[in-house]
N, C-alpha and C positions, 0 to 999 in steps of 0.2 A: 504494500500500500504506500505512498507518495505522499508524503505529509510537507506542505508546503508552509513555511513559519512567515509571517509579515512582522518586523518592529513596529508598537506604537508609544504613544507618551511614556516617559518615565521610563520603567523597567518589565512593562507589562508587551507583554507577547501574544500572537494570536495563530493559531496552527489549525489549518484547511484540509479537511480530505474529503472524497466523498462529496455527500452537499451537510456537512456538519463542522461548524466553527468552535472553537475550543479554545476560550481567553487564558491567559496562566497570569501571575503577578508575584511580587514577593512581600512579605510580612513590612512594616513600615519601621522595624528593627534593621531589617537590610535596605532601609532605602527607597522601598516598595513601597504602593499604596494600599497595601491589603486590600484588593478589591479582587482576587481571586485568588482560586488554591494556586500554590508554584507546583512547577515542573515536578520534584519530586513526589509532593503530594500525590498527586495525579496517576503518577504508577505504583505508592502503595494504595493509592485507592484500587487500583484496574485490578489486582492479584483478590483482593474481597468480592468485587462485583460479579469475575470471572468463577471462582469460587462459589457464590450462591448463585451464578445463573446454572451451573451444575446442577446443584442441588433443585434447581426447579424445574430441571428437563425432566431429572428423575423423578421427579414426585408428579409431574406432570402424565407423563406417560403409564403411571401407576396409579392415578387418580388419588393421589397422596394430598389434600390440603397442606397450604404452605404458611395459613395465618397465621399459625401459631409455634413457625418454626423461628429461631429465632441465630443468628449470625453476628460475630463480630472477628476481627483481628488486629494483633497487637504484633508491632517490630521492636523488637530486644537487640538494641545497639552494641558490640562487644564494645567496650569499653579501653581494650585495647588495639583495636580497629573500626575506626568508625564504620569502614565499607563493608564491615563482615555484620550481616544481620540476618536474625531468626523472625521467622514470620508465624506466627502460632495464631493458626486459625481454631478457632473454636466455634461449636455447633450446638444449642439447646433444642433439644426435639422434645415431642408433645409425649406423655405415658402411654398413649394407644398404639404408637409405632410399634410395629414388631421387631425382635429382633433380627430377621433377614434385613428388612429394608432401613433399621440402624444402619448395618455393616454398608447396604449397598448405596445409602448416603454417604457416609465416611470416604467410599469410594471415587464415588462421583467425584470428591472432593478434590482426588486425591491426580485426578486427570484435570486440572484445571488447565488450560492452555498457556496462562503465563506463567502459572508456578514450572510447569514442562520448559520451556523458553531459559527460564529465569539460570532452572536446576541445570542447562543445558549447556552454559552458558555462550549467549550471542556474542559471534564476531562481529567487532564494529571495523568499517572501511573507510575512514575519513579522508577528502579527499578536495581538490580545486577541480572546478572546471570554469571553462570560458563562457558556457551559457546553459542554463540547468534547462531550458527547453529543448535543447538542440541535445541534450545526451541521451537518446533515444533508445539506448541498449540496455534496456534493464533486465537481461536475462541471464542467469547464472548458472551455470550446468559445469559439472565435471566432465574431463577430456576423459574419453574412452580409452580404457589400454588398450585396445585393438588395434592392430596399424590399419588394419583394410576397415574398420568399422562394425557394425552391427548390421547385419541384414538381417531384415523380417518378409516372410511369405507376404506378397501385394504390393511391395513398394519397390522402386526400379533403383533408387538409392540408399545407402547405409543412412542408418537414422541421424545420425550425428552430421553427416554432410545435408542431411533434408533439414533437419534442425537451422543448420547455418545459413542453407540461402533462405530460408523462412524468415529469420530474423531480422538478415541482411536487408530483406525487400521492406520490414513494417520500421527498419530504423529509416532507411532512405525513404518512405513517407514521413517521416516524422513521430510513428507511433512508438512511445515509452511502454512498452507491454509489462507487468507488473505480474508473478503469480501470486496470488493472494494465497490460497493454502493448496496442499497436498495432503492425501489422502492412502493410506495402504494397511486395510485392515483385515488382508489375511493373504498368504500368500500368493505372490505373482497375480495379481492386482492392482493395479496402479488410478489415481486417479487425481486431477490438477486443477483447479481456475484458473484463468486468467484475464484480464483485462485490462484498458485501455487507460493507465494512469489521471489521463485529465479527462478521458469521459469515461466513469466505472460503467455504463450504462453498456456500453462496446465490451461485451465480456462473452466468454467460450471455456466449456470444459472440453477435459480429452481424457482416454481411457489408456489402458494399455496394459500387458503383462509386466513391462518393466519401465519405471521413471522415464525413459528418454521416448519408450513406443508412448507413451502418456502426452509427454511434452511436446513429441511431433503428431498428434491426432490435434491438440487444443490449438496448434499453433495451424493445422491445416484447416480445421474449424472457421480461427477466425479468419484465415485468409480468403477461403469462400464465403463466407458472409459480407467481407468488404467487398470482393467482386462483383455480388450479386445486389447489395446494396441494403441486404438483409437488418443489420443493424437498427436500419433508419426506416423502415419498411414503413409504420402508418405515420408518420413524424411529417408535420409543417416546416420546410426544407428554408424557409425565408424568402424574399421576397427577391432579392439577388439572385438566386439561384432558381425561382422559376420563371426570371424574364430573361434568363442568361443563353449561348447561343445554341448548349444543349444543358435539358435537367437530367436526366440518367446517364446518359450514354451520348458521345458523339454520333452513334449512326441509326438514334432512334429518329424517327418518322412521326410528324402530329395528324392526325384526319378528323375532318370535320364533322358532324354527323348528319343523316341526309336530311329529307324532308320529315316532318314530321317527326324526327328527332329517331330516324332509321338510322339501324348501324350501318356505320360505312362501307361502302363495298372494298376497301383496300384490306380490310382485318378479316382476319382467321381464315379459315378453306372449309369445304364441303363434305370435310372431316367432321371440323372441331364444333360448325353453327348447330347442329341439330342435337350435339350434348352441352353446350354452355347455353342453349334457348330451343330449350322442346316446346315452350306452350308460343313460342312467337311474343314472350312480354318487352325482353330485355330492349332494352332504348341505347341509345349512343348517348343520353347522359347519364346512366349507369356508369360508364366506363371513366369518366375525368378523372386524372389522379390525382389522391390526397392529398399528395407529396408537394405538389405547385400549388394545385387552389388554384392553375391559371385556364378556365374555362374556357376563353377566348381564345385561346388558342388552339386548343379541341383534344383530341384523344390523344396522349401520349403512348406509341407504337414500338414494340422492341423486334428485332428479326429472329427469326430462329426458322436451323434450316431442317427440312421433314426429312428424316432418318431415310427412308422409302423410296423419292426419288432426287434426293438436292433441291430441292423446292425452296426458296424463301417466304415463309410464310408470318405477318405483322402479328403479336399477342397484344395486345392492350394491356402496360404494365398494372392499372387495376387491379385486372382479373388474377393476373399472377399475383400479385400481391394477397387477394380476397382468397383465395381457393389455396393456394400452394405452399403458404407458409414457409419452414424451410426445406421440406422434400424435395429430394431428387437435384442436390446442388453439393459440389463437390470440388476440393483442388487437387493438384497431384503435380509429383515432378517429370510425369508426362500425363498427353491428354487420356493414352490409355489409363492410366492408373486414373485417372480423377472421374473418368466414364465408368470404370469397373465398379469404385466409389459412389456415387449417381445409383448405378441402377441396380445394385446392392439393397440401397438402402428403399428405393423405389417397392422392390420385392417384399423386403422383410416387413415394410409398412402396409403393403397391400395384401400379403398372405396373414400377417397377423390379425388384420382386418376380418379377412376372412373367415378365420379360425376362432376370433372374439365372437361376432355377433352370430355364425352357425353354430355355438354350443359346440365343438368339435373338439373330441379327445384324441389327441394324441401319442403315439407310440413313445415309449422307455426305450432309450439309449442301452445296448447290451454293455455290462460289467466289462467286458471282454475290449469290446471297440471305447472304452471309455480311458481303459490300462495303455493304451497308445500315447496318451496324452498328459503322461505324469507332472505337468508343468500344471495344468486345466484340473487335473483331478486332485492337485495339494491345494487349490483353492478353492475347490467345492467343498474339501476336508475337514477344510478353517471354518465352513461358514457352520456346518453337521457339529464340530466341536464345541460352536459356543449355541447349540440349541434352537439351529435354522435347521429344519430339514429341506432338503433340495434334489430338486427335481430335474434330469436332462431330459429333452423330449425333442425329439426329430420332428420339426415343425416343416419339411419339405413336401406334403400331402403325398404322398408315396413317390416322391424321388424327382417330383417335375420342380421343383425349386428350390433354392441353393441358402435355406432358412434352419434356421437352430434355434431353440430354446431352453435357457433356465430357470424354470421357477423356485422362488425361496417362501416356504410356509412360516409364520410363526405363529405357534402355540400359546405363546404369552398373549397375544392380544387375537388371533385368530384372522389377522391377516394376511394375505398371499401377494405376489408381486409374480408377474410373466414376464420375463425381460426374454427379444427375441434378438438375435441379429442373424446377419447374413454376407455370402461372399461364396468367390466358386468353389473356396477352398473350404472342405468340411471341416478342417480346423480352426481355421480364422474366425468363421462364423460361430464355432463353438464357444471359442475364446472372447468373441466380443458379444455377444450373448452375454455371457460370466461379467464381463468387464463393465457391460450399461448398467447390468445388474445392481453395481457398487459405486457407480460411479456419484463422486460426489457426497456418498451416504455416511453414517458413521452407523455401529451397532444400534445407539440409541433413534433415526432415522427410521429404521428398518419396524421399529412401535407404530407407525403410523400407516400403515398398508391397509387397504382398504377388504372387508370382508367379501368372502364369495357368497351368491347368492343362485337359488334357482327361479328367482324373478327374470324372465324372459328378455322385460320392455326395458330394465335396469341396463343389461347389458348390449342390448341394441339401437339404446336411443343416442344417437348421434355427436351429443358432447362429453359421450364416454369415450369414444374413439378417438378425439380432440385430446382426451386427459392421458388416453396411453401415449398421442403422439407426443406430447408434450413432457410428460416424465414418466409414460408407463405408470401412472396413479391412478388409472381407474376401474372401474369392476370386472372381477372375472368370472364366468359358471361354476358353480357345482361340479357340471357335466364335463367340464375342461380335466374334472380330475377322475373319471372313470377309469376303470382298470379294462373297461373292452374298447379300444382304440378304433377309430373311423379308418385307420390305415394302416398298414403292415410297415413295420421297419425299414428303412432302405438307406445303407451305408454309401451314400451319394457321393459324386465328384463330379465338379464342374468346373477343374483348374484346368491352365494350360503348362507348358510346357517350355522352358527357357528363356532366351532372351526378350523374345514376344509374347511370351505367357499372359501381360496384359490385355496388351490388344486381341488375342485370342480368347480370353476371358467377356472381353468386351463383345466380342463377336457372338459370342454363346448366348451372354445376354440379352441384345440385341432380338439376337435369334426367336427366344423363348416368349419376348415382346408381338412376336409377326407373329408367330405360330397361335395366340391369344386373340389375334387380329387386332392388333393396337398399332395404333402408331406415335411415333415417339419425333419428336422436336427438340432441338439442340440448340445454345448458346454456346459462346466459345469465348471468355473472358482472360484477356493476357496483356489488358493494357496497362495495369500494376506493376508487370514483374513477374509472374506468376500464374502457372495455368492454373484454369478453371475453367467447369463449365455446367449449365445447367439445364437440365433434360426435365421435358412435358410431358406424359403421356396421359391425355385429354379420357375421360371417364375411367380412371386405373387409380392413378397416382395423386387425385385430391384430395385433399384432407378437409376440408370446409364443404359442407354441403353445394351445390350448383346453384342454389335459389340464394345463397348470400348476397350473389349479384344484384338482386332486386329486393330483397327484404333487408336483409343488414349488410349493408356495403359499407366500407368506409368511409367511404367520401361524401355520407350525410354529415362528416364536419363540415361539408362545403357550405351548409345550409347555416352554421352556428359560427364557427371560427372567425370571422371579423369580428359578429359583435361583440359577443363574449372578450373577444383580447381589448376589443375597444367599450369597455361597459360604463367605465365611468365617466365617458364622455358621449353617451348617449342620451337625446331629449326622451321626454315621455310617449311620444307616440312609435319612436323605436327602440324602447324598453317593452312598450305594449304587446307591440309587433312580436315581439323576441318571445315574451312571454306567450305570446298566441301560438307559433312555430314548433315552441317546446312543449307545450299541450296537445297541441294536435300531431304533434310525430309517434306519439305514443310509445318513445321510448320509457327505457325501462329509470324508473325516479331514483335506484342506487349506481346506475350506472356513472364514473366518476369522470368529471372534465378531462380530465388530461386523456383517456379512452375516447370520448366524444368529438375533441379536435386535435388530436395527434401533436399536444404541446407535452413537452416532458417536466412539469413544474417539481420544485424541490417536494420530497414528501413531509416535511416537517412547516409547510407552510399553509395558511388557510386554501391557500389553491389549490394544494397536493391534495388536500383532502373533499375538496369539493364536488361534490354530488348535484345532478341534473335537479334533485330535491331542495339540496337547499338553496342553489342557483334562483329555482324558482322564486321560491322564500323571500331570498332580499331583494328580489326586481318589485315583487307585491310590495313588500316594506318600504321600498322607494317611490314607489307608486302610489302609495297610502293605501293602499286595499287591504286592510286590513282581516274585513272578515277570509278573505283567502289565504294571506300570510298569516291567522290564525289557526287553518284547518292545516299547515303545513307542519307550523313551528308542530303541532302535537302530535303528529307523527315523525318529525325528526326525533322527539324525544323517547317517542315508545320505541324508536327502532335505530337508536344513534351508535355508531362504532366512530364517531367524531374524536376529539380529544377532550377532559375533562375540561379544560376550560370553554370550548366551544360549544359544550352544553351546558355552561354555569350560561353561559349570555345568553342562549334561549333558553331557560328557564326563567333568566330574567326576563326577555322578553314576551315570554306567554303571560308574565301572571299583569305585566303593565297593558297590553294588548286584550287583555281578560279585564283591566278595569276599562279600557277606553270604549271597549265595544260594549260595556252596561251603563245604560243610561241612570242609574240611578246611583252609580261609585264617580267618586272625582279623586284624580290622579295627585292631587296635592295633600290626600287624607293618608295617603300612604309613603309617599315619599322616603320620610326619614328610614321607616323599617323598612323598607325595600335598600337602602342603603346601606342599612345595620346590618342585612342578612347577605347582599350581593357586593359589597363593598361600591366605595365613588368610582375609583377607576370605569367600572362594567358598569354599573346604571349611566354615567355619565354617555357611554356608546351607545348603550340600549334607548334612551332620551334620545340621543341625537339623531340617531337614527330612525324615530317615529316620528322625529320633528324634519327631519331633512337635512340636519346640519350633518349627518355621518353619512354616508352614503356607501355600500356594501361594506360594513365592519370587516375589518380583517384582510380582505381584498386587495394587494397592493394595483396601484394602478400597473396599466402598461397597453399597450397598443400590437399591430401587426407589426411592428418593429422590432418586439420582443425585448424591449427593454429592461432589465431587472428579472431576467429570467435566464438565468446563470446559469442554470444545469441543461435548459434547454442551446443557449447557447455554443454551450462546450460541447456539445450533441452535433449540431453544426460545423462547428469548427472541424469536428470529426471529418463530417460528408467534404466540405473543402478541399481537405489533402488528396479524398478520390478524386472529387471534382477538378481540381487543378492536374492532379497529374495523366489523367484523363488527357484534359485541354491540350498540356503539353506533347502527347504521344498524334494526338489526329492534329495537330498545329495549328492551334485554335489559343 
């Protein structure tokens, strides 16, 4: 993590990471103004906090109440060295605790992350540099003893030299890539975060058998997400960048829409119209993309060519954007490897699909073919020893596809988790199966798995499939764990062979596409640095329903995104307006602004947390309508996940908005106790704002400019460094 320190008055400092500020000062014994804890302070506080946030995972996960537990810790200076200190954390637990879950607090305790660090001890690197933006290399790996490197099955270089020109290409953008933690909680399992120092938002994990296969998955992650633009996917890109001379790509294509607001005749083929618009609804203003908000300028167009015959065929970045998520997008250090990648992953998401919503069980991996793979099988070992039982299951529906699966049961809370993956290679697939598995999780992670159920509609309805795409979180059958399998075992192979074994892998793939009668569409992205590329296969490989496009598309921020950014400087008849819009779109009232118009506001600000509901709220409370901004405020309250203070102020404001609306209470008989109870500060806003002198409490101004929207900002700056070097490769 990147913690950036500014000086201000006196001796007080202020340290930035993330979107959270962190003032420090010193006692006014040193000189300081005591107006905050110092630096020291500050990290023996973090070894306590880290310490009881333990303690509340555990208790959490055990349905353990925590009210009555109670934490403190005391540092024991040696006296003969200042710098040698004991930290004795102490724990008061309630008489009802049992003794198991004493010990497995104590424990908890005992895995604190800083005390680990601390007991560790961190090497510190102090060092000069000529510009702390421009050191872009924040990646630290040990050199391999291998002279020739590490080769892994699927990749056409040693991991170490893929590692390097990875790096090499995100420092010469300018990107600081930072791993935030690692992971490796049994063996030959590896797994990493990383992201984007001044935008955390820009973030990728990676799996692997060993740290460096880990570090070269997250790193290939995030180099196909920048290609594809993935990062920024529903994001208001500025205004710069959607009047500029391309917003995606130099060789995207805009079309206008026809008459009657007909899609254009330059977009898609006679393939893809009759599954992206079976009823004939879809419109060419379905299509604008979110990204510009520049309508007038018409459908933002990307090429990609039809697998089939060399075709160029226009998608509407939109669509891809609405349907595709990240599916089927890949890099490599060649195109075959980053195609093999693609449609890998295309398969495991569409047989799993498959295999989720038909209830369909699966064949058991034989003992025998499992002994092949003693790397794979000391990590299913680790997971059986701490009280996961686990399950391999040849998820290839009898041998036509190049898919594996691990399931992990657990008994303690009776949840299960499918993790699938796939690849030509029966091994690969097996191993990364095992690896999604874990990836990112810790033991305590693995309490949160959701129950199986033989509820049918549970597992078929649509934003379950959404939930496995997204982390494998969501429901699995009963019938998934039958002992009589839909299919017979089949020890599959779908590698190739030598120095082309990619491309021939690809071919196979390819193959198996036609043979389904699908066709497949290709992008080819390498204006970074870097191949990539990102493969369609139009009613196969969606993840979002087809009807997105007309019921929940994204670019209904187009309808909201100016006024919203421009609110406080809106008259009453287009606050009215605004409010009519959002009433009658019938969206959903917890759905949360920054979701609504693709701004990425800090989450610790009244923006971060604002809701279509209470958006409502304060436009009525500006508006004086009271009886409306009454029936609202009372449901923000029955159903607030706001922050404590956010609903001390409507609770102030329901009960002064409960005297104005009774004709027979006058607002001056209560005052003082409404003071007494809600303090001056908050009635003073709550007043102003029935009076008109506040207007959206909380709400810092700002416009389509995006002024004071700091994390949205740095979001930007991100797309920049594509967008320029982009510019520079087509000489623009």
């Amino acid at each position: 993590m990147e913690i950036k320190v500014n000086f201000l008055d006196n001796l007080r400092l202020e340290a930035k990471f993330d979107d959270f500020t962190v003032v420090a000062d010193q006692p006014i014994r040193y000189k300081g103004d005591g107006s905050a804890p110092g630096p020291f302070d500050y990290f023996l506080a973090s070894s306590a906090l880290c310490a009881a946030y333990f303690v509340k995972l555990y208790c959490d996960t055990r349905n353990i109440p925590t009210e009555n537990i109670r934490l403190s810790q005391n540092n024991i200076v040696d006296p003969e060295n200042r710098y040698n200190h004991i930290f004795k954390i102490q724990v008061e637990l309630p008489a009802d605790i049992s003794a198991k879950d004493r010990q497995g607090i104590l424990r908890s305790i005992d895995r604190c992350t800083v005390k680990k660090v601390v007991q560790n001890g961190p090497e510190f690197v102090i060092e000069e540099v000529d510009n702390l933006d421009a050191d872009a290399q924040a990646l630290l790996m040990p050199q391999s003893a291998s002279a020739e490197g590490t080769h892994i099955l699927g990749k056409d270089l040693p991991l170490e030299q893929t590692i390097a020109n990875m790096s090499s290409i995100l420092a010469d953008l300018g990107m600081k890539i930072e791993i935030a933690s690692w992971r490796n909680i049994v063996p030959n399992v590896w797994s990493l975060h990383i992201r984007d120092a001044h935008s955390p938002m820009c973030f990728t994990n990676g799996k692997g058998a060993t740290k460096e296969g880990a570090l070269a998955s997250a790193l290939g992650e995030f180099i196909e997400r920048l290609n594809c633009n993935f990062f920024y996917n529903d994001q208001f890109w500025g205004e710069d960048i959607a009047d500029a001379a391309f917003v995606h790509y130099p060789n995207e294509r805009w079309f206008q829409p026809g008459r009657k607001d007909a899609l254009p005749t330059e977009i898609l083929d006679e393939y893809c119209l009759p599954i992206y618009n079976p009823e004939g609804e879809l419109r060419g203003s379905h299509l604008y993309d979110t990204n510009s908000g520049n309508i007038e300028r018409g459908i933002c167009s990307l090429p990609y060519v039809r697998q089939s015959d060399g075709e160029v065929v226009y998608f509407p970045s939109n669509l891809i954007e609405n349907l595709y998520l990240s599916n089927g997008m890949s890099a490599g250090n060649t195109l075959a490897e980053a195609q093999v990648q693609c449609l890998s992953e295309i398969f495991e998401r569409a047989v799993k699909r498959e295999i989720l919503e038909g209830e369909l069980a699966l064949p058991d991996v034989p003992q025998d073919v499992l002994a092949k793979y003693p790397g794979i099988l000391a990590g299913i070992q680790g997971l059986e020893e701490q009280g996961f039982p686990v399950l391999v299951k040849d998820a290839s529906l009898g041998g036509e596809f190049p898919v594996m699966c691990v399931t992990l049961m657990n008994p303690r809370t009776g949840g299960v988790f499918a993790s699938f993956g796939a690849h030509p290679s029966f091994e690969v697939a097996l191993e990364r199966s095992l690896t999604e598995l874990l990836q990112g999780r810790s033991f305590e992670g693995l309490n949160d798995l959701p129950r199986p159920t033989f509820e049918g509609q549970a597992v078929t309805e649509p934003n379950n499939f959404v939930e496995h795409f997204i982390d494998s979180s969501g429901v699995v059958s009963w019938r998934f764990f039958s002992a009589k399998s839909d299919y017979e075992f089949v020890e599959w192979d779908f590698s190739g062979e030598g120095e082309s074994s990619n491309a021939d892998e690809a071919a196979t793939l390819f193959g198996i596409l036609a043979d389904l009668g699908k066709e497949a569409y290709m992008a080819v992205y390498d204006d970074l640095g870097a191949t990539a590329c990102r493969i369609l296969v139009p009613g196969y490989s969606e993840i979002y329903p087809v009807d997105d496009l007309i019921w929940d598309n994204t670019n209904k921020a187009l309808f909201f995104r100016a006024d919203i950014l421009n609110l406080h400087s809106l008259d009453e008849d287009e606050l009215q307006a605004l409010a009519e819009r959002l009433e009658e779109s019938e969206l959903d009232d917890y759905t949360d602004i920054t979701t609504l118009i693709g701004i990425e506001f800090d989450d610790n600000t009244a923006w971060g947390q604002l809701t279509i509901l209470e958006l409502k709220l304060l436009i009525y409370v500006a508006l004086q309508q009271f009886e409306e901004a009454r029936e609202l405020v009372e449901t923000f309250l029955q159903f607030n996940d706001n922050t404590v203070e956010r609903g001390l102020f409507y609770q102030a404001l329901n009960v002064v908005l409960e005297v104005l609306l009774d004709d027979e209470l006058e607002l001056e008989d209560y005052q003082v106790n409404f003071r007494r109870m809600f303090g001056d500060e908050r009635m003073d806003a709550v007043l102003g704002s029935v009076e008109g002198s506040v207007r959206f409490f909380g709400l810092a101004p700002t416009s389509m400019k995006l002024e004071g929207l700091d994390r949205h900002q740095r979001l930007i700056d991100s797309y920049k460094k594509l967008h320029a070097a982009r510019g520079r490769v087509a000489g623009q």
